[in-house]
C-alpha positions in Angstrom: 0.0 0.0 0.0 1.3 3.1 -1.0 1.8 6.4 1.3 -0.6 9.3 1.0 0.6 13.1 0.4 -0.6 14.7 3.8 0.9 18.4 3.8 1.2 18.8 0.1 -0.2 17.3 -2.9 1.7 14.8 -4.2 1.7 16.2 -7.8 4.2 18.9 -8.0 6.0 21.1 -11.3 9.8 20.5 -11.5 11.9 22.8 -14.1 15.0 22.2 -15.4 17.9 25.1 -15.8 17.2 28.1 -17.6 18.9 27.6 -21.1 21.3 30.2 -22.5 20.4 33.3 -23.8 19.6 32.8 -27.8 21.9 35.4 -29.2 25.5 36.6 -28.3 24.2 40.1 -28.1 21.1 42.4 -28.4 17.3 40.7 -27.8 17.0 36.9 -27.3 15.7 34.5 -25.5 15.9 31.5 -23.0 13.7 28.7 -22.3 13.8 25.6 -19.8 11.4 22.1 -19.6 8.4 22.2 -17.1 7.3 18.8 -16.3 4.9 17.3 -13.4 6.4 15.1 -11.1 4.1 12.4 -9.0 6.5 12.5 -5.6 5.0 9.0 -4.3 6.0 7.2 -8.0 8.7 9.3 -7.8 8.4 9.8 -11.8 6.9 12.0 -14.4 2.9 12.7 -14.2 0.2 14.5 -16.3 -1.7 15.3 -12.9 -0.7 18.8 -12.3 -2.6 21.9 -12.1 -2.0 22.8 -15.7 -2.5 26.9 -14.7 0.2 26.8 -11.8 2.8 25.3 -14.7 5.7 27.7 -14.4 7.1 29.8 -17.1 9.5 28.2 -19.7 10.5 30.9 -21.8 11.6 34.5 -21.1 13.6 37.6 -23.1 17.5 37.9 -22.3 18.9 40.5 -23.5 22.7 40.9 -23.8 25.2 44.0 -25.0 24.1 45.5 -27.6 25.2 44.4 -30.9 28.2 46.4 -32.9 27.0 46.6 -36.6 30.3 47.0 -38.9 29.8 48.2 -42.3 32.0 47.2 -44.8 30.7 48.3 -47.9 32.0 45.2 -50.1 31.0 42.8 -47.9 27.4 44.0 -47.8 24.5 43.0 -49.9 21.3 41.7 -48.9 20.5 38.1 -48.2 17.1 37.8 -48.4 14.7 39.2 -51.1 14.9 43.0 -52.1 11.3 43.5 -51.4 11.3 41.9 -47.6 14.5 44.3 -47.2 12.5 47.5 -48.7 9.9 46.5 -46.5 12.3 46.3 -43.1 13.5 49.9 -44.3 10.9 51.5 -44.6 9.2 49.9 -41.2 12.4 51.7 -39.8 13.1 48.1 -38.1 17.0 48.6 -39.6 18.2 49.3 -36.4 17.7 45.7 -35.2 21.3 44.1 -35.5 20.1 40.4 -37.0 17.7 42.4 -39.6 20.7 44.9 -40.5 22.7 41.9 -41.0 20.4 40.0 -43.9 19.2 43.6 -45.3 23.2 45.1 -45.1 22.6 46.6 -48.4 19.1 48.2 -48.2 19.8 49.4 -44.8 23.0 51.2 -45.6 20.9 53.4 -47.8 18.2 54.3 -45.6 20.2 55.2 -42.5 
């Protein structure tokens, strides 16, 4: 015969480690597993509270990122009209958009 939980409930939320932030610098983010734990099985369980699950992913964000400009090294990667588009949004500041719209961005700023 198996023990009872008496002071707390025997189904509880474990997490593991935050993971690291997604990007070297600038806006990222981190997640980590959530997973109910049955503490008289003493294994994994789908009997938790499913609103009191905690959070498994957040923004990081890191030193912002340097942009270097070398003018023959940039062109855009991605199509002309997705770059237009990020120009004229004025979303050329953000380092990873720069990057893949080096070209188009060089003229708007």
């Amino acid at each position: 015969m198996k023990r009872q939980c008496l002071h707390k409930s025997c189904y509880e939320w474990r997490t593991d480690k935050w993971s690291e932030c997604s990007v070297s610098c600038g806006q990222g983010f981190m997640t980590r597993r959530a997973y109910c734990f049955d503490t008289l099985a003493n294994s994994t369980s789908d009997f938790c509270v499913k609103e009191k699950m905690p959070i498994t992913f957040k923004n990081c964000e890191l030193e912002e990122c340097l942009i270097e400009l070398e003018k023959d090294n940039c062109i855009d990667t991605i199509s002309k009209n997705i770059c237009r588009m990020i120009a004229y949004s004025n979303r050329c500041s953000e380092p990873y958009l720069h990057s893949k719209c080096c070209k188009t961005c060089s003229k708007f700023s």
